[in-house]
C-alpha positions as CSV (number, residue, x, y, z in Angstrom):
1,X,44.4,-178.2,-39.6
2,X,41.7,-176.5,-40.4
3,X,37.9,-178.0,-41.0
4,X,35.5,-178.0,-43.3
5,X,33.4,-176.0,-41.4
6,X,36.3,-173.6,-40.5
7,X,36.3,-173.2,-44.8
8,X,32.7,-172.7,-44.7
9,X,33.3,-170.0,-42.2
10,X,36.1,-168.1,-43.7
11,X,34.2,-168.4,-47.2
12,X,30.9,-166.3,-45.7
13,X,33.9,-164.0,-44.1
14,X,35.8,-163.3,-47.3
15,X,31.9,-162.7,-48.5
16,X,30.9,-160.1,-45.8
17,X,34.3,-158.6,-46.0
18,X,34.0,-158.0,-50.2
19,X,29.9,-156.9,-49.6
20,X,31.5,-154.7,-46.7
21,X,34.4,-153.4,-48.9
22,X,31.9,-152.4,-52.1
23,X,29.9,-150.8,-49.6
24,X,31.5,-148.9,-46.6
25,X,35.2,-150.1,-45.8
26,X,36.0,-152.1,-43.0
27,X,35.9,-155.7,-44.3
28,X,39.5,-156.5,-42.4
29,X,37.4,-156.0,-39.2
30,X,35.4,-159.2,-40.4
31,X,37.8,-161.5,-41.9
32,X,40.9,-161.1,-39.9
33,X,39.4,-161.9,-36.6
34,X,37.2,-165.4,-38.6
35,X,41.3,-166.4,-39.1
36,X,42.1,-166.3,-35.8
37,X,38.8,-167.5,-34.6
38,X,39.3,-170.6,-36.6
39,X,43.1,-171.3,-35.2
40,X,45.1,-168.9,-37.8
41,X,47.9,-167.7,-35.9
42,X,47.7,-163.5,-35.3
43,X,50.9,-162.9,-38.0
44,X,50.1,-165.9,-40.3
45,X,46.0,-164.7,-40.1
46,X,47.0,-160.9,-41.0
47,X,49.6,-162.5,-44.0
48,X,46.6,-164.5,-45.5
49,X,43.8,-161.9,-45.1
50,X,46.4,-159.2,-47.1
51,X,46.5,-161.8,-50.0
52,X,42.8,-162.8,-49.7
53,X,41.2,-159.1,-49.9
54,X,43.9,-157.9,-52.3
55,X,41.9,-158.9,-55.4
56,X,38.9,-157.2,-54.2
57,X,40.8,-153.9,-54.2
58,X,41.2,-153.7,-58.0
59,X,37.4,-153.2,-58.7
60,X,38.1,-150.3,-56.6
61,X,40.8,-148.6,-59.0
62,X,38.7,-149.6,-62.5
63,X,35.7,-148.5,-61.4
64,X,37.1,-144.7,-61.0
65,X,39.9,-144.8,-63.4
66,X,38.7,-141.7,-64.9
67,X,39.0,-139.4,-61.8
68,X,42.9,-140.9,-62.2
69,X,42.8,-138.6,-65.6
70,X,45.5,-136.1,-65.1
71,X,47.2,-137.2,-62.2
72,X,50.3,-138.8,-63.7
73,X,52.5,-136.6,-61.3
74,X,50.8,-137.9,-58.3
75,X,50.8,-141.7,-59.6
76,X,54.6,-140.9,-60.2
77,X,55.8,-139.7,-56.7
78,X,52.8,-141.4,-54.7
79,X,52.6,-145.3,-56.1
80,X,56.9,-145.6,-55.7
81,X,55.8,-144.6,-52.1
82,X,53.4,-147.0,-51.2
83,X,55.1,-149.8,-52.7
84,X,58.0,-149.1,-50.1
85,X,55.9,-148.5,-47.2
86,X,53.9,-151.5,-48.2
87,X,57.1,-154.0,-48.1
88,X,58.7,-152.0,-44.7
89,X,55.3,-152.5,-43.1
90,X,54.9,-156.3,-44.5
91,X,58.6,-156.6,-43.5
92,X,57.3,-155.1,-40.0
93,X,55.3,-157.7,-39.3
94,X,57.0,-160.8,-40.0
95,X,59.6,-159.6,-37.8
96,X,57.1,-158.9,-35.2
97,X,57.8,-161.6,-32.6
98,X,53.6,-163.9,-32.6
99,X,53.0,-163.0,-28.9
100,X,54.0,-159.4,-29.4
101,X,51.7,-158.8,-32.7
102,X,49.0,-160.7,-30.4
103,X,49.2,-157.9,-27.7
104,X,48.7,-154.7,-30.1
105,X,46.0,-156.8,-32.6
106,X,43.2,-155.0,-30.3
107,X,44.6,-151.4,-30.5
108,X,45.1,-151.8,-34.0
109,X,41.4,-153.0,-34.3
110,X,40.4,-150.6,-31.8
111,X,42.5,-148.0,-34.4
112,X,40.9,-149.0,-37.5
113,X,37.2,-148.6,-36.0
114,X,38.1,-145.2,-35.2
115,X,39.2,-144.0,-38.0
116,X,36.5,-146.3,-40.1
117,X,34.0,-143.7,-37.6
118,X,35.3,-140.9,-38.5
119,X,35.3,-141.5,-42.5
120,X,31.9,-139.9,-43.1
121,X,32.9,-137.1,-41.1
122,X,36.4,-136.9,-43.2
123,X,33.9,-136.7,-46.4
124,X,31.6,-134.3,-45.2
125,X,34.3,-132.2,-44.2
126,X,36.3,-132.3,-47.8
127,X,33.5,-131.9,-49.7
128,X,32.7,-128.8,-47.9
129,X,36.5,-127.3,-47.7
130,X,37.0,-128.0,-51.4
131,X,40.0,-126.1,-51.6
132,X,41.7,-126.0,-48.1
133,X,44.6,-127.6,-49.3
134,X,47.3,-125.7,-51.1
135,X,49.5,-127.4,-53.6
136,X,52.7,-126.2,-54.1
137,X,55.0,-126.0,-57.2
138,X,55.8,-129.8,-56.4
139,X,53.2,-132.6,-54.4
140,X,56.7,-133.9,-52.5
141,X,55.3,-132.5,-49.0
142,X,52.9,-135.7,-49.2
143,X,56.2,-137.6,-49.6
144,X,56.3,-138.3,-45.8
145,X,52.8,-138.3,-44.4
146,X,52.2,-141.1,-47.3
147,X,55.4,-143.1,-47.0
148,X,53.9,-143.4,-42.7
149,X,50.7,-144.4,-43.6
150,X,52.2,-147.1,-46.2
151,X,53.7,-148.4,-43.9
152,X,50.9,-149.0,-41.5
153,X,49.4,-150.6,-44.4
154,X,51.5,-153.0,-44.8
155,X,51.9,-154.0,-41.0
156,X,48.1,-154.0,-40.7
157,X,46.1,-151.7,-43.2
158,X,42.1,-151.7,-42.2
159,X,41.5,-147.6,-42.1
160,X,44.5,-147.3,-44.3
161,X,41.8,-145.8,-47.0
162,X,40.8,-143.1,-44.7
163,X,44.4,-142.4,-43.1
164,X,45.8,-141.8,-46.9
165,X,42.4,-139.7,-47.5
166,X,42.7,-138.0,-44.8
167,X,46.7,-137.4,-45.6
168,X,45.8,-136.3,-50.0
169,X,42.6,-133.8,-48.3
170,X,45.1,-131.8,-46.3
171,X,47.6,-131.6,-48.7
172,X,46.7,-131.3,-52.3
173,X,43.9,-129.1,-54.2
174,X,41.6,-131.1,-55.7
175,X,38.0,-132.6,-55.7
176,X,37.1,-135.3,-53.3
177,X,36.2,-137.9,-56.6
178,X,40.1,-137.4,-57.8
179,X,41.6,-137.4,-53.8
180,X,39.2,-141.1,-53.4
181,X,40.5,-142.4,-56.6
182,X,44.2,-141.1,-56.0
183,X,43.5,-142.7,-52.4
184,X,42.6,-146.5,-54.0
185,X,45.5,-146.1,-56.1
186,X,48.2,-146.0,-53.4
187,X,46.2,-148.5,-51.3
188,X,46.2,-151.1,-53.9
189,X,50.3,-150.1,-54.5
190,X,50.6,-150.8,-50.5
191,X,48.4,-153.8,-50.3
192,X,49.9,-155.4,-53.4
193,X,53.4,-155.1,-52.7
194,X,52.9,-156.6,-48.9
195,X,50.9,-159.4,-50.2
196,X,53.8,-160.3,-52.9
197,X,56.2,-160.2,-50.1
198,X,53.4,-162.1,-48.1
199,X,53.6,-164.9,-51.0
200,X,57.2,-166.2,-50.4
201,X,57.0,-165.3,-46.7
202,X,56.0,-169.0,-45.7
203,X,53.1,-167.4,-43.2
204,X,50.5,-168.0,-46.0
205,X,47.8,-170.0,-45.3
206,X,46.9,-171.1,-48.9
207,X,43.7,-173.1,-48.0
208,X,42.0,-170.1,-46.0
209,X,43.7,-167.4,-48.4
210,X,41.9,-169.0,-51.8
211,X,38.5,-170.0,-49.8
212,X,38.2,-166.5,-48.7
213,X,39.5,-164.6,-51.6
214,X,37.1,-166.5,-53.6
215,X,34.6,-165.3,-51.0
216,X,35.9,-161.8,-51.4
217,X,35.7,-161.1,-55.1
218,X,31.8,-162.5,-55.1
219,X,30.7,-160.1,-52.2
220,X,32.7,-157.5,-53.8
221,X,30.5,-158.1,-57.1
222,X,27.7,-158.2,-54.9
223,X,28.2,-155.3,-52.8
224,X,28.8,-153.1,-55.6
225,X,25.1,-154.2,-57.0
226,X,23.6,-153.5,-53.6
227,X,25.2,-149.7,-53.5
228,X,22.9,-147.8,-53.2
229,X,20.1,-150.0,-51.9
230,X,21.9,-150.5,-48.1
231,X,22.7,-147.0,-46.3
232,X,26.8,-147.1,-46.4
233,X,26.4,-144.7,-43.1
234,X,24.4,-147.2,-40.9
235,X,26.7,-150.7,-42.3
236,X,30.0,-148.7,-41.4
237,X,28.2,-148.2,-38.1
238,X,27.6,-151.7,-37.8
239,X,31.2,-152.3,-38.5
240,X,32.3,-149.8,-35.9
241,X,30.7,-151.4,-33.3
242,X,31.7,-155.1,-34.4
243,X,35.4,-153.8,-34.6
244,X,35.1,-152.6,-31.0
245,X,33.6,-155.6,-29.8
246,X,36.0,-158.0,-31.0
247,X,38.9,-156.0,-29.5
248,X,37.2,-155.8,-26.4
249,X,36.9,-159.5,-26.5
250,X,40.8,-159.7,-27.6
251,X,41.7,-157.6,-24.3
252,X,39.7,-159.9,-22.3
């Protein structure tokens, strides 16, 4: 049974995760480990942070719908993907035995701080290989790559942003605005569809879910007014470092 001061901490988590989110990525790194700090147990905490940040993702996709101009092909093959991958990976997980989820949770934290590290280096490099990628007659080679990461998503999903960018850089021609927005379309088609699943899983903690989505979609509004004022670089730092900390304190 959770507290009112356990709401009052998940609340100022779904806020850090949305300012986080708007910001630099990474907000899973927050508010997953505030569920399980506060008694959620490890599948039942990453089932009600999916739901909870899930909103937050659609200010993602309206804010650069126009880079999504022209790119009804991709949507096409890409979105059927990640709604697949989403429910095998949500699937995944509530079929993941509690103590066995409990004994990867600090890899996959220790995984998503990685690649969180390496996102400003993933940039860097595609904005300077523009056109490393060569698209054939038909975008189906990203059928695979895509359909793995999905699925990841929906078992876990913090670094699935940078996994799929990483995934649409090396494969398909295009400018890194249209490859980001691309990218936030098949990670809201893989979050959604695991957190529908999530809904009628009976893992969902309601209470904590609302609280912290609630939490979410104001620091997400809040974060997006603070872009540009807070250096992206040094916060996804911060959130590095936080992500390795707490799965150092899981291993322990």
């Amino acid at each position: 049974m959770l507290s009112g001061f356990d709401f009052v901490l998940l609340g100022l988590a779904g806020l850090a995760a949305g300012v986080v989110n708007a910001i630099a990525g990474g907000g899973t790194l927050i508010s997953f480990p505030m569920l399980t700090l506060v008694g959620v147990p490890a599948v039942a905490a990453n089932v009600t942070n999916t739901v909870a940040l899930c909103p937050g993702i659609m200010g993602g996709i309206f804010a650069q719908r126009r880079d999504l101009e022209g790119q009804g092909r991709r949507l096409w093959l890409a979105l059927p993907i990640g709604i697949i991958g989403g429910v095998a990976g949500g699937l995944l997980l509530l079929y993941t035995e509690e103590e066995s989820f409990k004994r990867v949770i600090p890899y996959l934290i220790l995984l998503a701080s990685t690649l969180l590290g390496a996102q400003d280096w993933l940039r860097s490099w595609l904005v300077t290989h523009p056109h490393h990628g060569v698209e054939r007659a038909s975008v189906a080679r990203v059928t695979l790559p895509v359909g793995v990461a999905s699925v990841y998503g929906g078992y876990f999903g913090a670094g699935l942003g940078v996994i799929l960018l990483a995934v649409l850089g090396l494969t398909l021609d295009d400018t890194l605005p249209r490859l980001n927005a691309l990218k936030q379309a098949i990670a809201l088609s893989v979050n959604l569809s695991a957190a529908i699943l999530f809904l009628f899983s009976g893992q969902m903690v309601w209470s904590a879910a609302v609280v912290m989505a609630v939490g979410a979609i104001v620091g997400g509004s809040f974060g997006g007014r603070l872009f540009g004022l807070v250096r992206p670089a040094l916060l996804r730092a911060i959130i590095v470092c936080v992500g390795i900390a707490v799965a150092i304190a899981y291993l322990v």
